[in-house]
C-alpha positions as a LaTeX table, in Angstrom:
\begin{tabular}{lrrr}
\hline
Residue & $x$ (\AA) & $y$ (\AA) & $z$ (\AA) \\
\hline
Unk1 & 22.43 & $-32.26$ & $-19.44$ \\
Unk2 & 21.76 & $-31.24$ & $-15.74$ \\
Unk3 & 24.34 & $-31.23$ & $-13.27$ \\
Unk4 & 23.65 & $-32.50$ & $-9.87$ \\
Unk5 & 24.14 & $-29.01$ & $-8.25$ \\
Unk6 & 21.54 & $-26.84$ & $-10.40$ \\
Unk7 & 18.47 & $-27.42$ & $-8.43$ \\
Unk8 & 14.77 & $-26.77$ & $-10.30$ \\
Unk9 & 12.62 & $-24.20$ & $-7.92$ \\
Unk10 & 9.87 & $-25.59$ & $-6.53$ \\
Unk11 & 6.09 & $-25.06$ & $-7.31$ \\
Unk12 & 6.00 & $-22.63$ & $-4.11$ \\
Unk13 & 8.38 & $-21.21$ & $-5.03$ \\
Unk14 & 7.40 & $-20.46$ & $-8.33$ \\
Unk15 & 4.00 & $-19.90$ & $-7.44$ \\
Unk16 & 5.57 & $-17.23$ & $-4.66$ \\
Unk17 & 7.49 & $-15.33$ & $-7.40$ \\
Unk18 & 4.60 & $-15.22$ & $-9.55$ \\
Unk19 & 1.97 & $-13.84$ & $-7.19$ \\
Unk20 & 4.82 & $-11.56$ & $-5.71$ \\
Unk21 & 5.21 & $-9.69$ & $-9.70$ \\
Unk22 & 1.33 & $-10.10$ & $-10.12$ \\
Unk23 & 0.73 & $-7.88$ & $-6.52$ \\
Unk24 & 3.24 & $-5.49$ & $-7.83$ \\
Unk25 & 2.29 & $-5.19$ & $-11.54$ \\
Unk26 & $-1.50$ & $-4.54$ & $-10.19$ \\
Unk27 & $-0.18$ & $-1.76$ & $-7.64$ \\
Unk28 & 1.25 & $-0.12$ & $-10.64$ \\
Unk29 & $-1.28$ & $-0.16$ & $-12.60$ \\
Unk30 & $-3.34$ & 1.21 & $-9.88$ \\
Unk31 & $-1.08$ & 3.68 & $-9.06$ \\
Unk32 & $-1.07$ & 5.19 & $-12.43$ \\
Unk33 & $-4.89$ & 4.54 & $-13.00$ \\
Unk34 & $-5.10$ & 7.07 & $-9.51$ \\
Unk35 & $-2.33$ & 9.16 & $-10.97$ \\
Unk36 & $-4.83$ & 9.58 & $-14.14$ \\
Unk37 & $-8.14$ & 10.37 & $-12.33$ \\
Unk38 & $-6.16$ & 13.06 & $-10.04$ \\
Unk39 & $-5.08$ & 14.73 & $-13.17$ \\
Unk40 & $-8.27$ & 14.71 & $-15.12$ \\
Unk41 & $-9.75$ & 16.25 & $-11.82$ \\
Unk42 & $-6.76$ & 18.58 & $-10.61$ \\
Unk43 & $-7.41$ & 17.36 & $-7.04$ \\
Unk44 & $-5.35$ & 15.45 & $-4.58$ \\
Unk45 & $-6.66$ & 12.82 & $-1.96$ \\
Unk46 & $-7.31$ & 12.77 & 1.08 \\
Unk47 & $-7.87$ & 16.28 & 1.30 \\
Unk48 & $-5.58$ & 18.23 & 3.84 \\
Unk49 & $-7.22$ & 18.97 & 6.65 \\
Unk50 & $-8.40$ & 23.05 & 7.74 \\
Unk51 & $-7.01$ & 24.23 & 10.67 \\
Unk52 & $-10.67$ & 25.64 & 11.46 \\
Unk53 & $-12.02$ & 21.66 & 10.98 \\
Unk54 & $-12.74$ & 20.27 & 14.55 \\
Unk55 & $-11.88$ & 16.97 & 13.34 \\
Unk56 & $-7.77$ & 18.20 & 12.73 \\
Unk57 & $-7.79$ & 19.13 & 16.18 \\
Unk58 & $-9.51$ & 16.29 & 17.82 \\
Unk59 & $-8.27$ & 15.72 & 21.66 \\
Unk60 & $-7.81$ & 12.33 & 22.62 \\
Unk61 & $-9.46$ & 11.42 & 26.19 \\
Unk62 & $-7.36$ & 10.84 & 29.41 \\
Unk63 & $-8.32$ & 7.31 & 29.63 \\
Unk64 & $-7.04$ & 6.18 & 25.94 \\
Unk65 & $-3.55$ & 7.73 & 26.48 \\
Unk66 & $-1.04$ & 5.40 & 25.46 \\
Unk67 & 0.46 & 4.24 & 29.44 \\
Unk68 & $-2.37$ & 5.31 & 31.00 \\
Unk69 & $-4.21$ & 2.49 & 33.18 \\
\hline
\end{tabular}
């Protein structure tokens, strides 16, 4: 028997909750998918950047500064 204050969740709301464990359950999987392929390959990604590699030191013109107008 229901009682008149246990309210059913909506279809949103179920819907929500669904898609919300689905998102999550597929970055898992992917995570551990990654996880696998670094492993078989020993190597980590993005590669750190050289200090030597001109594009770890790139300089930022004057005129994009953050403030500057």
């Amino acid at each position: 028997m229901k009682t008149p204050e246990t309210t059913e969740p909506s279809l949103a709301q179920i819907e929500a909750e669904v898609m919300a464990e689905g998102r999550e359950w597929t970055r898992k999987r992917m995570e551990a998918r990654l996880q696998q392929l670094a492993d078989t390959h020993g190597e980590v990604f993005p590669p750190k950047p050289k200090a030597t590699d001109p594009s770890a030191r790139a300089k930022v013109s004057s005129g994009h500064r953050r403030g500057a107008r």
